[in-house]
N, C-alpha and C positions, 0 to 999 in steps of 0.2 A: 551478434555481430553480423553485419551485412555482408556478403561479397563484394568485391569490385568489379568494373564491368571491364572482362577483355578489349571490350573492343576501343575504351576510352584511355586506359589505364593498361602502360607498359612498362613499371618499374619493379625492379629484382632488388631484394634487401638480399646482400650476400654477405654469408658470416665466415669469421675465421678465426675459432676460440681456439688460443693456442697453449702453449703449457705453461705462461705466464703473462699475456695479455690476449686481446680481444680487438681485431679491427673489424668497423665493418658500414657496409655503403649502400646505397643506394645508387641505382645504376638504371639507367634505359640502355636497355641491350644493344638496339640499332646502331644508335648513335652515339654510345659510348658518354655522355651527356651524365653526371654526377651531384642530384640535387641536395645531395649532405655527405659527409662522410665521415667517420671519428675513428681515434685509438684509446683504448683504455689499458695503460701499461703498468709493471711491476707489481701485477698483483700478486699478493701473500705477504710483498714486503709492509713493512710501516708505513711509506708511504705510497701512495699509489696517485696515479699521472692519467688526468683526462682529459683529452682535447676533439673538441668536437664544429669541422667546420658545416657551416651550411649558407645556406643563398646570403642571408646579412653579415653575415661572419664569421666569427672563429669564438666558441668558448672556450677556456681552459681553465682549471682547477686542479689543485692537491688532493687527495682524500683517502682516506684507509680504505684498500678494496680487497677485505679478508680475503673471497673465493670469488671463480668465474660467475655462479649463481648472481651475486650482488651486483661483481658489472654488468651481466647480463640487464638485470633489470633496471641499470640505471641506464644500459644505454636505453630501453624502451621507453624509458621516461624523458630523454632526451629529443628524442626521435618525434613522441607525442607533441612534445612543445616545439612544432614548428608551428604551432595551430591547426593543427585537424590529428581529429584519431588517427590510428595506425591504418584502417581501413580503410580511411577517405583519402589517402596520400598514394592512391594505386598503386599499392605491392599486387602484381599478378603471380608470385612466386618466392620463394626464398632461397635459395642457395647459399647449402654447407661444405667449407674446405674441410675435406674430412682426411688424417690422413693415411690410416693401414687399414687396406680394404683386402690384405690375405690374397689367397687364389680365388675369392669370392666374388669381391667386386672390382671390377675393370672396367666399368665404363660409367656413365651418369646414371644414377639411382635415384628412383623413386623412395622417400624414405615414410617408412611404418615402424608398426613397436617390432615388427623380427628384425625389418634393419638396425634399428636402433638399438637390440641387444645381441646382433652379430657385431656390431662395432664395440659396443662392452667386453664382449670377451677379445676381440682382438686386441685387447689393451696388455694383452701379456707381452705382446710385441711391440708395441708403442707406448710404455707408461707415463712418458711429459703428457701424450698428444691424444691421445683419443679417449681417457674420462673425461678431458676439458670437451671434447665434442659431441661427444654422448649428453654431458649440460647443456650444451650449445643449442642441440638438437630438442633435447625437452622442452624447455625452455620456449622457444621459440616457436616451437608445436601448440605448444597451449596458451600462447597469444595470439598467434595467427594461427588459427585451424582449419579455414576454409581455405587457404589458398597449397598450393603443392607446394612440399620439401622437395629440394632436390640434394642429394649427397653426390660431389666429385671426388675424386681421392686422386691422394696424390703419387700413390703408388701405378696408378692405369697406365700413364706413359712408358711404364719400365714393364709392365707385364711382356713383352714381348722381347724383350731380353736373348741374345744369342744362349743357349745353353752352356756353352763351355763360359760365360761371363757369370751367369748368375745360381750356376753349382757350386755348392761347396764342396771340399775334399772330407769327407766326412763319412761314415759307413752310410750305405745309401738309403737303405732300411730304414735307419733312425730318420734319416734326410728326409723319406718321401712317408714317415707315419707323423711327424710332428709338422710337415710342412716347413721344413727349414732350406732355406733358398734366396737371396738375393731378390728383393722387392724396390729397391731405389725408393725416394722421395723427392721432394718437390717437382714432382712428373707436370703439374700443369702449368708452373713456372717455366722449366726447360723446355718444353712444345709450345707453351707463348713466347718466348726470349729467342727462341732459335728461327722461328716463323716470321718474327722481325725481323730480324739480323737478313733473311736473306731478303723481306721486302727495302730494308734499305739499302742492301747491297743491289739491288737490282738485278739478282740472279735467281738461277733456279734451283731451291733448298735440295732439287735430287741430287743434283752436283754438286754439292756444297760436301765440307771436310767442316764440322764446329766442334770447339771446347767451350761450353758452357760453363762460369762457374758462378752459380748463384749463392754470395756472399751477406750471412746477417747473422742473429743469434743463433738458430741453424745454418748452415753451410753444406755445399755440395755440387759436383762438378760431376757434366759428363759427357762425352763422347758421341757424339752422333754423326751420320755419314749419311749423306740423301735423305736427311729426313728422318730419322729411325736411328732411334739411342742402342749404340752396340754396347754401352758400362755407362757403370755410373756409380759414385763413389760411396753412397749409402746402402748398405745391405740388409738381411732379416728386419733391424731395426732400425733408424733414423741415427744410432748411436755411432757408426761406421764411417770412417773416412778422414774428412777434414777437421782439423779443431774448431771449435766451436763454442758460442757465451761457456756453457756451463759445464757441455758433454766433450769428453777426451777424443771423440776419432779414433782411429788407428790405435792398436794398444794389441799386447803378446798376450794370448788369452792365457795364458803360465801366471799371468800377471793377479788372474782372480783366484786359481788356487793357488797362487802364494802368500796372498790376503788370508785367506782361508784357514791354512795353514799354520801362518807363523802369526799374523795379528787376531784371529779366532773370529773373524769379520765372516760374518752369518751372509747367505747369497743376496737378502735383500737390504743390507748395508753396502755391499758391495756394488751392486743397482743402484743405489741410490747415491752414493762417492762417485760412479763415472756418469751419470747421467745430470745431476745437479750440484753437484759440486766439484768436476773438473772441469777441462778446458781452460781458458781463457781466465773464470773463477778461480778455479785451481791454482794456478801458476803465479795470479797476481792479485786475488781476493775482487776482483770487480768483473761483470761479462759484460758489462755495457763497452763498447768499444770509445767510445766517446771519452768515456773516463779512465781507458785503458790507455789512451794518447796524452791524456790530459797528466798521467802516471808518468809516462814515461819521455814526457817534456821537461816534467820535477827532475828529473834523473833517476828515478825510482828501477834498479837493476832487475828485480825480478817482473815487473811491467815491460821492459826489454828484453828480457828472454822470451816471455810471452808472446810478445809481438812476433819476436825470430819465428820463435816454434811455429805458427801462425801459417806465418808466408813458408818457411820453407816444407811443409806439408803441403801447402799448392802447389809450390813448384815440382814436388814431386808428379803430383797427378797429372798437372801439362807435360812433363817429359813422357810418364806412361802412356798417356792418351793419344800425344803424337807420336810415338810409335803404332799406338794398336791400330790409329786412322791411316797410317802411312805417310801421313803428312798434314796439314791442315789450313785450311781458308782461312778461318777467323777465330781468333779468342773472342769471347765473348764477359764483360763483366755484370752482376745485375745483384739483386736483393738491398738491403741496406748498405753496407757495408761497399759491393762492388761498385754500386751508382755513386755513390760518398765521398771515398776516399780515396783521396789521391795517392798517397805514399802505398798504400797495397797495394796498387794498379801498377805501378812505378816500380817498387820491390820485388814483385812476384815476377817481372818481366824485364828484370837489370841481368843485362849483361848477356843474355840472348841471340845479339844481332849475328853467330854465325848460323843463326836455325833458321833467318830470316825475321826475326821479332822485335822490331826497333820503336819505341813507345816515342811519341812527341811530346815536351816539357810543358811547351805554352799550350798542346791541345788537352794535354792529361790534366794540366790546371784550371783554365780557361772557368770561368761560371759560366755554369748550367747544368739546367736536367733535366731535360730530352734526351730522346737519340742523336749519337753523336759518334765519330771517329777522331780517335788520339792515337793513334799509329801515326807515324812520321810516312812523308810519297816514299822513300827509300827502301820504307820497310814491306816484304814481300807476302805477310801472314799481316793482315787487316786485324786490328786492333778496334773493339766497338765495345761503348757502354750502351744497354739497352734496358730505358727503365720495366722492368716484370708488370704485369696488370691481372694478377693470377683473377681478383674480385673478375673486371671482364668477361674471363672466356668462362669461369662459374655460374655468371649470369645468362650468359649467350647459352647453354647446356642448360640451366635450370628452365628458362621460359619456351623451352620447346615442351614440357611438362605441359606448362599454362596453356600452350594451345591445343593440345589434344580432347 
C-alpha cells in the first residue's frame, strides 16, 4: 500500500468504537469539510443499524452486527466503495476516541502496540469502552499502516481537576496504590461544547461561569469556570453520575455488597447489572431514548418513572454545580439526547425562573440543529444547545501527527 502525499491530501478518518456502536468520518481538519460519514448501531443486538452518508447520498441497511470487529470491517468496505482504495481517498492520519487514559495518557497520543496494550488493561476501569477501542485500534492499524494513529481520550480535559473534586474519601493508600480518583469522561466533548458556547456568546470563556451537560446513551455534566472544568459528574469509571441508556449513575455503593450478600451476585454480575443492564434499560427494559418516549406516550408507567428518574438526576447536578460555580452564565445542552429533545431541556429547567433560568417554548421547540438559544430575553442564565463535534477537534489533534 502506497502512502498518501501530505502535501495533496488532508483527510482524518476519525473513529469512535463505542460500547455498542461505531461512528466515524472523514474530516479535513481545516475546513471542518466532511466527505463521508456513517453510524453502525446496536451492535451485539439481533438487529444491527447501518447508515452511511457520503457525497451521493445516504445508504442505510439492517444487518446482524455480532461484534465491533465485523462493523469495523464493513465500515472499511463501505468507505472503499466510494471508488478509490482507502489510500487514494487521502487519509493523512487516523484518529481514535479513546476513552480511559488513567494518569497515563492526558493529551494526544501517538498510538503503537504499548499504547494499545496500556488501553487494554485500563479496561478494568472502563469495561463498555475501551475493549471496543483496543478493536478499533487494531483493526484500523492493519488497514492503514502507513499513515499515523493518533489516540485522544476523553479523560484529558478532566486531568486537571481541583483536588478536593476528584479525591475520594477513601483510605489514601489504597487511593493512591490502585490509582482510584475521579477521571471524568467525555472531556473532548465538554472543551469543544463549552469553547462554542462562549464563541456564540461572543464572550470571553475566562469569564464565563458553564454547566455543560452532554446528554445521549452515556451522559454527563460538568462545571467549568474560565475555561477549566472544576467537576464533573463521571468518576474512576464512566459508570458515575447521570442515568444513562443502560448504566445506573449514582447508586449507594452498600448497594453491591448487598447484592453480594443477600442475592449471591458474584462482583462481575454485579458489573455487568449496573453497567448494561441498568439505567434507562433497567427501569423500562429499552435505552434507546426514542423508544423510551415512544413508551411513555403508550402510557407505559415504568417508561414514566424512567424518564422522572432521568431528569430529576440533572437537576440535581445543576443545583450542585451552580452552587460550586457561585453562579452561572450559561447552561449548556449537547450529545444526542441534549440537541434532540425538547421535553428534557424543558423538564430539567421547569420551574427555575427564581435562579434566573427561564427556557423559551417557541425557541426550545422551533426546528433545528445548529447552534442556537432557547432561553427566553427575561431569563438572566443563557440557555444554549450546542451541537458537540468531538470527530473535529480528534481530527485537528490527530493530523498534527501527519505533519511532523
Amino acid at each position: 500500500m502506497s502512502s498518501p502525499n501530505p502535501a495533496t491530501a488532508g483527510t482524518v478518518l476519525v473513529l469512535n468504537s463505542g460500547s455498542s456502536s461505531i461512528k466515524f468520518r472523514l474530516i479535513e481538519p481545516e475546513s471542518g469539510n466532511s466527505p463521508a460519514h456513517g453510524l453502525i448501531e446496536r451492535i451485539g443486538e439481533p438487529e444491527g443499524r447501518i447508515v452511511f452518508h457520503h457525497t451521493t447520498g445516504v445508504d442505510e441497511r439492517n444487518d446482524a452486527i455480532p461484534d465491533h470487529r465485523t462493523g469495523l470491517r464493513a465500515m472499511l468496505e463501505m468507505l472503499e466503495g466510494l471508488g478509490r482504495p482507502l489510500h487514494e481517498v487521502g487519509i493523512v492520519a487516523v484518529g481514535h476516541r479513546l476513552v480511559h487514559g488513567g494518569k497515563v495518557f492526558y493529551e494526544p497520543t501517538l498510538i503503537d502496540d504499548d499504547v494499545v496494550r496500556a488501553v487494554d488493561e485500563l479496561s478494568v476501569l472502563a469495561p463498555l469502552h475501551n475493549p471496543a477501542n483496543v478493536v478499533g485500534m487494531e483493526v484500523a492499524r492493519e488497514e492503514l499502516p502507513e499513515v499515523p494513529h493518533v489516540g485522544v481520550f476523553d479523560t484529558a480535559f478532566f486531568h486537571g481537576l481541583p483536588a478536593h473534586a476528584s479525591t475520594y474519601a477513601i483510605d489514601r493508600d489504597v487511593a493512591r496504590k490502585y490509582d482510584i480518583r475521579r477521571y471524568g469522561f467525555h472531556g473532548t466533548s465538554h472543551e469543544y461544547v463549552s469553547g462554542r458556547a462562549a464563541e456564540f456568546l461572543g464572550r470571553d470563556i475566562a469569564k464565563l461561569n458553564l454547566i455543560v451537560l452532554h446528554l445521549g446513551n452515556g451522559a454527563s455534566a460538568s462545571a467549568i469556570a474560565g475555561g477549566n472544568p472544576i467537576d464533573t459528574s463521571m468518576g474512576l469509571t464512566p459508570l458515575e453520575g447521570l442515568v444513562m441508556g443502560t448504566r445506573s449513575g449514582d447508586i449507594d455503593p452498600g448497594v453491591v455488597m448487598h447484592l453480594n450478600r443477600a442475592a449471591g451476585l458474584k462482583v462481575d454480575a454485579i458489573d455487568d447489572l449496573l453497567n448494561r443492564h441498568s439505567g434507562l434499560k433497567g427501569l423500562s427494559g429499552v435505552n434507546d431514548f426514542r423508544a423510551l418516549l415512544k413508551l411513555v406516550g403508550e402510557g407505559d408507567e415504568d417508561a414514566r418513572l424512567a424518564y422522572d428518574v432521568y431528569v430529576h438526576r440533572i437537576r440535581k447536578y445543576l443545583g450542585a454545580y451552580t452552587f460550586e460555580l457561585g453562579g452561572v452564565d450559561a447552561i449548556v445542552f449537547t450529545g444526542g439526547v441534549g440537541e434532540n429533545n425538547v421535553d428534557v431541556r424543558r423538564d430539567s429547567l421547569a420551574g427555575l425562573d427564581r435562579l434566573g433560568i427561564v427556557v423559551d417554548d417557541a425557541r426550545n421547540t422551533a426546528d433545528g440543529d445548529g447552534e442556537r438559544r432557547i432561553s427566553a430575553d427575561s431569563s438572566h442564565v443563557e440557555v444554549l444547545v450546542i451541537p458537540t463535534n468531538e470527530e473535529l477537534a480528534i481530527a485537528r489533534a490527530a493530523v498534527q501527527f501527519a505533519r511532523r
